[in-house]
C-alpha positions in Angstrom: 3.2 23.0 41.3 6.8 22.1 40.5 8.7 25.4 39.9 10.1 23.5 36.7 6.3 22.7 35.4 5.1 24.5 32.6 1.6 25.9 32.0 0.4 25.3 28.0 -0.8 28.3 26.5 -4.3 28.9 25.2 -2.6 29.7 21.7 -0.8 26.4 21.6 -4.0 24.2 23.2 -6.2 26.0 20.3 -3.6 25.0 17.7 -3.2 21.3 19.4 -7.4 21.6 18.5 -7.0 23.0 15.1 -5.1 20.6 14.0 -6.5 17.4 15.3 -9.6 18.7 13.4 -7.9 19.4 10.4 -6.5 16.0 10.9 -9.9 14.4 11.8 -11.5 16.2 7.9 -8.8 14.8 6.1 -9.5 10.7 7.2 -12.8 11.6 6.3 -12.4 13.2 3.1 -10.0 10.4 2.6 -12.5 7.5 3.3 -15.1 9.3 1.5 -13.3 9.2 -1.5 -11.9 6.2 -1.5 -15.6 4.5 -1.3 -16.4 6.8 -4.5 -13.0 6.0 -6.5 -13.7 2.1 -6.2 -17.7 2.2 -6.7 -17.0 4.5 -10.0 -13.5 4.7 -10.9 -11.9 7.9 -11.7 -13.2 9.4 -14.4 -16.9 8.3 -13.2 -16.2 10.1 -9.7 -16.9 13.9 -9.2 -15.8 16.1 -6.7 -19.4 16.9 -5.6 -20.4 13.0 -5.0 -16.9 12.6 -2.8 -17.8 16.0 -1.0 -21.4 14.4 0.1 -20.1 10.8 0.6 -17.4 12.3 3.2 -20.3 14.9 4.7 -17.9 17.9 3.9 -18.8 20.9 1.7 -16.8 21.1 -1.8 -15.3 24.7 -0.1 -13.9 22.2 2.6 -12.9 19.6 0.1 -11.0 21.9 -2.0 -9.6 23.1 0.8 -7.8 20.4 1.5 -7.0 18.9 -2.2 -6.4 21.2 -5.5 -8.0 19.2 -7.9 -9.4 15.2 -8.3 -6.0 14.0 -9.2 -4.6 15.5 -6.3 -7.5 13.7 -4.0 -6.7 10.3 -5.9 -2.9 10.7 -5.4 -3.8 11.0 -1.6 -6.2 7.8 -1.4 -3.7 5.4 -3.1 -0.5 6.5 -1.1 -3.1 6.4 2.0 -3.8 3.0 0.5 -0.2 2.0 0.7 0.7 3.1 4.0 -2.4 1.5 5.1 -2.6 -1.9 3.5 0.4 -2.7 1.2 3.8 -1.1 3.4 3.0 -2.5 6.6 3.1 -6.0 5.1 6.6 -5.8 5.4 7.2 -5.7 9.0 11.2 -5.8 9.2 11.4 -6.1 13.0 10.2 -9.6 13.6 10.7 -11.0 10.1 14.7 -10.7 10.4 14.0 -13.1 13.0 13.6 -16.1 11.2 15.5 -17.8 8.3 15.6 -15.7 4.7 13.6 -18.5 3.8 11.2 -18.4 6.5 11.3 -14.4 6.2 10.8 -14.5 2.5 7.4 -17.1 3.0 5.9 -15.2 5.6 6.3 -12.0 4.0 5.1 -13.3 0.6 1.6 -14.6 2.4 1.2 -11.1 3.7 1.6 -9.8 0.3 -0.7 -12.2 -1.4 -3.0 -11.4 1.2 -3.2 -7.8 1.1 -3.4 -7.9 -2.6 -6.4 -10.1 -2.9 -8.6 -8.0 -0.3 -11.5 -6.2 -2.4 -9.8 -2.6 -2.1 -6.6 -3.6 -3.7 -8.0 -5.4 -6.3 -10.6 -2.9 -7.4 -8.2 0.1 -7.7 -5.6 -2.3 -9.7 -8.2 -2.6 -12.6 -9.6 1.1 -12.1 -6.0 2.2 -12.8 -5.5 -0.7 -16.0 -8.7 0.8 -17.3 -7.8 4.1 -17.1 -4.1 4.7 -17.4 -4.9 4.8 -21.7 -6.7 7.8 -21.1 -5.4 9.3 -17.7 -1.8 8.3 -18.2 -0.6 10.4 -14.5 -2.9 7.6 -12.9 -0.8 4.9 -13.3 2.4 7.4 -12.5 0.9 8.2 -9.6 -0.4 5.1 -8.6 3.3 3.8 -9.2 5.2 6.7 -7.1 2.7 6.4 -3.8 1.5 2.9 -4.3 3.3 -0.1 -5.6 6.7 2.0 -6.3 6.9 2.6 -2.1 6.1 -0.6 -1.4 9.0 -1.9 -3.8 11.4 0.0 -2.4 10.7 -1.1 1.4 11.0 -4.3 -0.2 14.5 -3.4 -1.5 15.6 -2.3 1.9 14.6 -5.5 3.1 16.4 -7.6 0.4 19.3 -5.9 1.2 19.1 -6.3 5.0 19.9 -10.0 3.9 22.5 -9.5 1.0 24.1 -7.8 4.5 24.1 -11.0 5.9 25.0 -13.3 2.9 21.9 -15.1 2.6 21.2 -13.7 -0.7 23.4 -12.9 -3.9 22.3 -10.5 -5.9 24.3 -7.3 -7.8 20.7 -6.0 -7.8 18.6 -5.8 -5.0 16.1 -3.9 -7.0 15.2 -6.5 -9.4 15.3 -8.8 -7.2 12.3 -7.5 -5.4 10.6 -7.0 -8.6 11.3 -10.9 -8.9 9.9 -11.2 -5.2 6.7 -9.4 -6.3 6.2 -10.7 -9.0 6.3 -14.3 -7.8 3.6 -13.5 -5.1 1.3 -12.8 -8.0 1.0 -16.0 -9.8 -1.5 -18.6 -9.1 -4.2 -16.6 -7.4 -3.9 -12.9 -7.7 -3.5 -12.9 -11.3 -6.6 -15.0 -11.3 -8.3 -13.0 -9.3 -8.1 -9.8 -10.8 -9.8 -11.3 -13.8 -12.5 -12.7 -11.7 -11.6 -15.8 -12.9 -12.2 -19.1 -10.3 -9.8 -19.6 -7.8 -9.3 -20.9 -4.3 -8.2 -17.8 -2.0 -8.4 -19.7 1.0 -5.9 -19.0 3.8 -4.4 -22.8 3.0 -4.1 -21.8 -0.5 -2.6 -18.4 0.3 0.1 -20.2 3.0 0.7 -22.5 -0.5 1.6 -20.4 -2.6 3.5 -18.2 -0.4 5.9 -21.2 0.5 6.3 -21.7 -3.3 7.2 -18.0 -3.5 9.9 -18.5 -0.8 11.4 -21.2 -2.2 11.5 -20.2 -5.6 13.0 -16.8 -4.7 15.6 -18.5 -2.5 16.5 -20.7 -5.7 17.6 -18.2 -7.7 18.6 -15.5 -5.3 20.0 -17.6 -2.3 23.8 -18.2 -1.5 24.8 -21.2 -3.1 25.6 -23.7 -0.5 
């Protein structure tokens, strides 16, 4: 043994242990009660049917999470950093054109917000927000509102570079958002007809891109 090697202790290894257990609990608390949240909506779900979809006692449950609004806070930012965030991938995107950026990030968008999961929680919280108004305040701060600000960030990566004009970068991606929700996701979420296949998706999202670049593009 190297005379500069160290030798873990058995209180660290056990707390290295406790944790990825604790860690382990939580996804499956977490997945547990994301099933039960988009079979039965909030105020349908109980603590007691989340507890046995996840396989965890209530005492371990509410060990973990306060209360049912704490829980749901949890799954949607989860949601986020899972699904919606990481559909704006900065490192490769800045590659390409603004353009090119913009189109590519819109049909990741689109995509992600006509899966099943998405779509489900977005009418659980316009059903519910009347009558549970911190839903759609929570659902705003760890969902949507997180994804809108990496979005900002990455509109002004570009104003940096002069490929877009705009005194606010935050409306703008509200605009950039918004765009990607016409045509098919709109549609969708009303279970109305539409075509969501990947040509359609790749469609739109080029439409998106342009239409952004026309209004928020440096004039040439």
């Amino acid at each position: 043994m190297n005379k500069n090697d160290t030798i873990a202790s058995p209180d660290n290894e056990d707390s290295a242990r406790d944790s990825a257990a604790c860690n382990a609990k939580r996804r499956q608390i977490l997945d547990g009660a994301e099933a039960i949240f988009l079979e039965s909506g909030y105020e349908g779900a109980s603590m007691s049917q989340i507890a046995c979809r996840a396989g965890v006692s209530k005492g371990t449950l509410y060990n973990h999470f306060e209360n049912k609004a704490a829980l749901f806070g949890a799954v949607i930012e989860d949601l986020s950093r899972g699904k919606l965030a990481p559909a704006i991938c900065q490192s490769h995107l800045t590659a390409m054109t603004c353009e090119e950026s913009a189109t590519k990030l819109a049909e990741r968008f689109i995509t992600v917000l006509l899966q099943p999961g998405p779509l489900r929680l977005y009418r659980i919280i316009v059903s519910e927000a009347p009558h549970f108004p911190v839903l759609a305040d929570t659902f705003w701060r760890h969902g949507f509102g997180r994804t809108l600000k990496t979005m900002t960030e990455w509109i002004g990566h570009w104003v940096e570079r002069g490929d877009i004009v705009t005194d606010d970068p935050l409306f703008a991606a509200e605009q950039f958002m918004a765009l990607c929700q016409t045509r098919l996701v709109q549609r969708k979420r009303f279970e109305l007809p539409v075509d969501c296949s990947e040509e359609q998706i790749h469609d739109v999202a080029r439409r998106v891109g342009k239409a952004f670049m026309a209004i928020n593009g440096r004039p040439s």
